[in-house]
N, C-alpha and C positions, 0 to 999 in steps of 0.2 A: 504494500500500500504506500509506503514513505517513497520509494523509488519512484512508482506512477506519479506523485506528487513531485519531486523535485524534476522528475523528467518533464512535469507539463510548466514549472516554472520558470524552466533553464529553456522552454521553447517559448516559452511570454515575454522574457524579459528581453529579448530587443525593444520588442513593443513597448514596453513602458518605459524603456530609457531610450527610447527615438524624441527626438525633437516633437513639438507640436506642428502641423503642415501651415503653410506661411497664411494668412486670412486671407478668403479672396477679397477678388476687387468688387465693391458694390457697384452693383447695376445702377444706373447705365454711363455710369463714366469708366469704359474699357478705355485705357491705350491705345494708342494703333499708329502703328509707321509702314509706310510702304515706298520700298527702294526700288529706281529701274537702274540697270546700268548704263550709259551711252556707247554701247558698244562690246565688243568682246575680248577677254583675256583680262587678266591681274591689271593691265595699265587703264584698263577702262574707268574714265570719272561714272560719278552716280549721280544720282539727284535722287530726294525722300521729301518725304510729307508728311507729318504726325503732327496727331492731336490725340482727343479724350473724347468719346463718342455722346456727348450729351445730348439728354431730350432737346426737341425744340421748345422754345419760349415762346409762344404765340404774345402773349400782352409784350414783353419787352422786344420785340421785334417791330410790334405796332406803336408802342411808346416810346421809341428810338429818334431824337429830330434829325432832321436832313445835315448830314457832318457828322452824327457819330458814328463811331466803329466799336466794332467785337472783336475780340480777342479771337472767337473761332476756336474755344473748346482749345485754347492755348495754344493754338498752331504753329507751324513752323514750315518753313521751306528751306532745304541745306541743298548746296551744291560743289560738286568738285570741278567744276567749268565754267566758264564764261560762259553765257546764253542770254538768250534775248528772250523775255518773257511779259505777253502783253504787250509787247510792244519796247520795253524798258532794256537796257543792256543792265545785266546783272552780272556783278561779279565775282568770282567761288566765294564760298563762306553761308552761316549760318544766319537765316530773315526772319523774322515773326510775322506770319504771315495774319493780317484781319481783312473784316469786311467793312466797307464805310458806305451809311445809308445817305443817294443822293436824293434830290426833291422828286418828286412824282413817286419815291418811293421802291427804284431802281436803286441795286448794289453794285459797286468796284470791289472788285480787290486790291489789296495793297500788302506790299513787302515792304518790311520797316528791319534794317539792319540794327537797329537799339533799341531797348528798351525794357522792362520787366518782365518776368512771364505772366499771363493771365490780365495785363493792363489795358486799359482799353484806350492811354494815352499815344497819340504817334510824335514821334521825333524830326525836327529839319529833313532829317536824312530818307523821309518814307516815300516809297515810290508808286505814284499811282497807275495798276495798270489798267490795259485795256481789256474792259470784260464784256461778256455777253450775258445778261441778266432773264435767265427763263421763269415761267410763272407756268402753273400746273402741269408741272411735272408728275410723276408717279410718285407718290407720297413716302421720304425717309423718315422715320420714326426717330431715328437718330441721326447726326450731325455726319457725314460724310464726307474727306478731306480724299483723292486720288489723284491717280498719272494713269492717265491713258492715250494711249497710241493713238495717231488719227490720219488717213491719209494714204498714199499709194508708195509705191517700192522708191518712186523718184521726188517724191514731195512727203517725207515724211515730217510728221510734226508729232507731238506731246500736247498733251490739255491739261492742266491742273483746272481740277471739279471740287466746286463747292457746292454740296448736294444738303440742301437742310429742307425741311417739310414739304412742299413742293412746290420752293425752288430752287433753280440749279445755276449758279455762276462758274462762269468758263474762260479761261484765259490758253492763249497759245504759248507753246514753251517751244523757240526756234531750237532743233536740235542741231550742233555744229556737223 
């Protein structure tokens, strides 16, 4: 009897001196970054996009005046290459990337090389690009930040999407 006993204790006792498993993340602010390569092989630059996938805010979207921006669920755009994005020559390095609400109620996006995470102040330095602002899109439940390909074998492009309830801002990313 003592032997069954200690054999089943010496088979438990990982288990009770294992660490506790790390908490998760509360729903709905996941993480998320998504890297393309420009190209193929170790020399290849990237370019990513991350945020934190939050609900939409229907009132503060609507209660936003003409000039303010969002943070975009604390976004970011990092690049290892020159590009031209929106229209804008960007240079490598790390943007916070928000959205800024113009009159009529149309969004820009904007790359801001300074500034806090989560702030919803922009710096001298922010760049406004050129977006294309959709309405009734197919409905995201939560905040959407990608890179998507667009284009043919001889005109290829990149789109950074900003996909929030339904609507979708789209900027072109010139690939070199």
């Amino acid at each position: 009897m003592l032997t069954g006993t200690l054999t089943t204790l010496t088979a438990l006792l990982p288990l009770l001196l294992a660490p506790a498993p790390p908490t998760a993340v509360r729903h709905p602010h996941f993480p998320k970054k998504v890297t393309m390569q420009l190209g193929f092989g170790q020399e290849a630059a990237s370019i990513s996009v991350s945020h934190l996938t939050v609900t939409f805010d229907e009132a503060g979207f609507e209660a936003l005046p003409a000039g303010g921006t969002w943070h975009l669920g604390n976004g970011k755009f990092e690049t290892g290459a020159e590009l031209t994005v929106g229209g804008q020559k960007i240079e490598k390095g790390r943007y916070r990337l928000l959205g800024r609400k113009q009159l009529g109620g149309d969004w820009e996006l904007v790359l801001d090389p300074n500034g806090k995470d989560f702030d919803n102040a922009l710096s001298d330095e922010a760049l406004a690009l050129k977006t294309r602002f959709l309405k009734e899109e197919p409905i995201q439940e939560h905040l959407r930040i990608d890179l998507q390909p667009s284009g043919d074998q001889e005109h290829t492009t990149l789109q950074l999407e900003v996909h929030f309830d339904t609507y979708l801002a789209v900027a072109d990313i010139e690939v070199p």
